[in-house]
C-alpha positions in Angstrom: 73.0 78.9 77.8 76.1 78.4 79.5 76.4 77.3 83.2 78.0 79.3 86.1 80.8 77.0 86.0 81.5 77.4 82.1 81.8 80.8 82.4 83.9 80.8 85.3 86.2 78.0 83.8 86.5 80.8 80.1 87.1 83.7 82.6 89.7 81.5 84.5 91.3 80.1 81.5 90.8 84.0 79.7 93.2 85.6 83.0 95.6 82.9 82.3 95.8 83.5 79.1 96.5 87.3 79.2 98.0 87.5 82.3 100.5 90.2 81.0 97.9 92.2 79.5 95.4 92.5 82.1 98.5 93.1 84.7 99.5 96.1 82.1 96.1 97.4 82.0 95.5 97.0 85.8 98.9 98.8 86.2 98.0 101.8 83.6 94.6 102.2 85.3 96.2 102.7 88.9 99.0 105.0 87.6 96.2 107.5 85.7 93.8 106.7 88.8 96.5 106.7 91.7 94.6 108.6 94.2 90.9 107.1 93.6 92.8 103.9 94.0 95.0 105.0 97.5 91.9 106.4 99.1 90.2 102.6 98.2 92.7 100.9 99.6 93.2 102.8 102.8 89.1 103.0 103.5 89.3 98.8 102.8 92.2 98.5 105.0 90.6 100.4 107.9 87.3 98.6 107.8 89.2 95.2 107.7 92.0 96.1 110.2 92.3 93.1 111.8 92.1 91.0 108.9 94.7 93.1 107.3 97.0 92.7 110.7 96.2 89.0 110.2 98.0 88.7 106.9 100.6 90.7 108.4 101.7 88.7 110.8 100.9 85.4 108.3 103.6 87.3 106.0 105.9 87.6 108.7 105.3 84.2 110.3 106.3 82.7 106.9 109.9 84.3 106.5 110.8 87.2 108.8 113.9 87.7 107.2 112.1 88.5 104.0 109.9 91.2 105.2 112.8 92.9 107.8 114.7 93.5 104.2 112.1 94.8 102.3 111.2 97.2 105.0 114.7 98.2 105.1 114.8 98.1 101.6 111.5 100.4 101.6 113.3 102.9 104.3 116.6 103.2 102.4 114.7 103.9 99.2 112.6 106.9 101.2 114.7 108.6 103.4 112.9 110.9 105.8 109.5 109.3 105.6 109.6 107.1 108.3 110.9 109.8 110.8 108.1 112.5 109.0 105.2 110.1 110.2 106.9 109.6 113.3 106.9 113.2 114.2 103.0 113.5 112.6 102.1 110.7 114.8 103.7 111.7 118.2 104.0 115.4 117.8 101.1 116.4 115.5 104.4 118.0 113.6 105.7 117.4 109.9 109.6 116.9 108.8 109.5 120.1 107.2 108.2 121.8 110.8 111.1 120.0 112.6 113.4 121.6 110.3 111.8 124.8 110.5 112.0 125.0 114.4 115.8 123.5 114.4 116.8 126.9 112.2 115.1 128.9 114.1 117.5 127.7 116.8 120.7 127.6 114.6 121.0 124.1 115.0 121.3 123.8 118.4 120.1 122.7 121.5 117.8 125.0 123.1 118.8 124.6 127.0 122.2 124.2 126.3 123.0 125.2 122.6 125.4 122.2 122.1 125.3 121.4 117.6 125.7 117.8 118.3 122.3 115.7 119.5 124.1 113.1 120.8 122.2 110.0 121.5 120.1 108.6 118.9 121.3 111.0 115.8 118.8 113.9 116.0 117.7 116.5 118.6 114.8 114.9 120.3 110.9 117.2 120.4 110.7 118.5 124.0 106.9 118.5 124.5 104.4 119.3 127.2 103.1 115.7 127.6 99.6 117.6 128.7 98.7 119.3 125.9 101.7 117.6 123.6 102.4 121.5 122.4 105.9 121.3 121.0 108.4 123.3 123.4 111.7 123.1 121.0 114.7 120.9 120.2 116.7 119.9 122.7 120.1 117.1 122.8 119.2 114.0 124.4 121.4 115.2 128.0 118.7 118.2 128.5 116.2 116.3 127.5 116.7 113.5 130.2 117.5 115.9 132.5 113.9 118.2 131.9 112.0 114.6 132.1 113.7 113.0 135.1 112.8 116.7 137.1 108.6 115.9 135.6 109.3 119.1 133.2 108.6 120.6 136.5 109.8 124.8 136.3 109.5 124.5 140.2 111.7 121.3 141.0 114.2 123.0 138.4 114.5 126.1 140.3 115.3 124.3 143.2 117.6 122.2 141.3 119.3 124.8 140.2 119.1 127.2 143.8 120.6 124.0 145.0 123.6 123.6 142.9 124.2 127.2 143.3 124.2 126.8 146.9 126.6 123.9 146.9 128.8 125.5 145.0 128.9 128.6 146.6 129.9 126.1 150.2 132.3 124.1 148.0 134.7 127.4 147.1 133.9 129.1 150.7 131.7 132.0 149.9 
């Protein structure tokens, strides 16, 4: 009878010696078995979190160059994906949703109706930050402006009783 060791030395010396066969099998058995094999992975990684953070930042430690350029790599090669889990993850909203909602304002901001965002590229998700309902789309200006007035209906009234009233005194009325 063979020891532990023995058999551990012929399964060592076995992998080495089809290590393209068993990578081609491994590979053809997560292709036909993709989703089994996702939904593994993703239960693993959120039992070992932090170990899986740990390696992370090992990875990175090692040569941050390296792994900036293969997530911009990742990124260039997936376009939309990174902003679609954005939006899922602050807005409870999909890509397809966000497009949805900017056609059903014709492209367009819905304070002021400019067609350019402005700002960062895209028209950002107005949101009550209570309830994080989405509002609508608006350009980065009204957006600011809605936030730096606390999203408040009653502070913009009298924002916008006061500018009337100013400009009434400006032009003598």
């Amino acid at each position: 009878m063979k020891t532990k060791e023995e058999i551990s030395e012929y399964h060592k010396k076995y992998r080495e010696q089809n290590k393209e066969k068993l990578y081609l099998q491994k590979k053809t058995y997560r292709e036909e078995n993709r989703e089994a094999c996702n939904a593994r992975k993703r239960k693993w990684n959120k039992a070992n979190r932090e170990h899986v953070n740990e390696l992370a930042r090992a990875l990175y430690a090692k040569d941050p160059q390296k792994q900036v350029d293969r997530s911009k790599k990742y990124k260039d090669s997936h376009p939309g994906v990174d902003r679609n889990s954005q939006l899922k993850r602050w807005y409870g909203i999909t890509l397809d949703e966000y497009n949805v909602l900017l056609d059903s304002q014709n492209g367009k901001c819905a304070i002021c109706g400019i067609d350019k965002p402005m700002g960062v590229g895209c028209f950002h998700v107005d949101h009550d930050h209570i309830t994080n309902k989405v509002r609508g789309l608006l350009c980065q200006k009204c957006n600011m402006g809605i936030g730096a007035l606390q999203d408040s209906p009653t502070i913009l009234r009298k924002a916008a009783e006061y500018l009337e009233s100013r400009n009434k005194e400006l032009i003598g009325e």
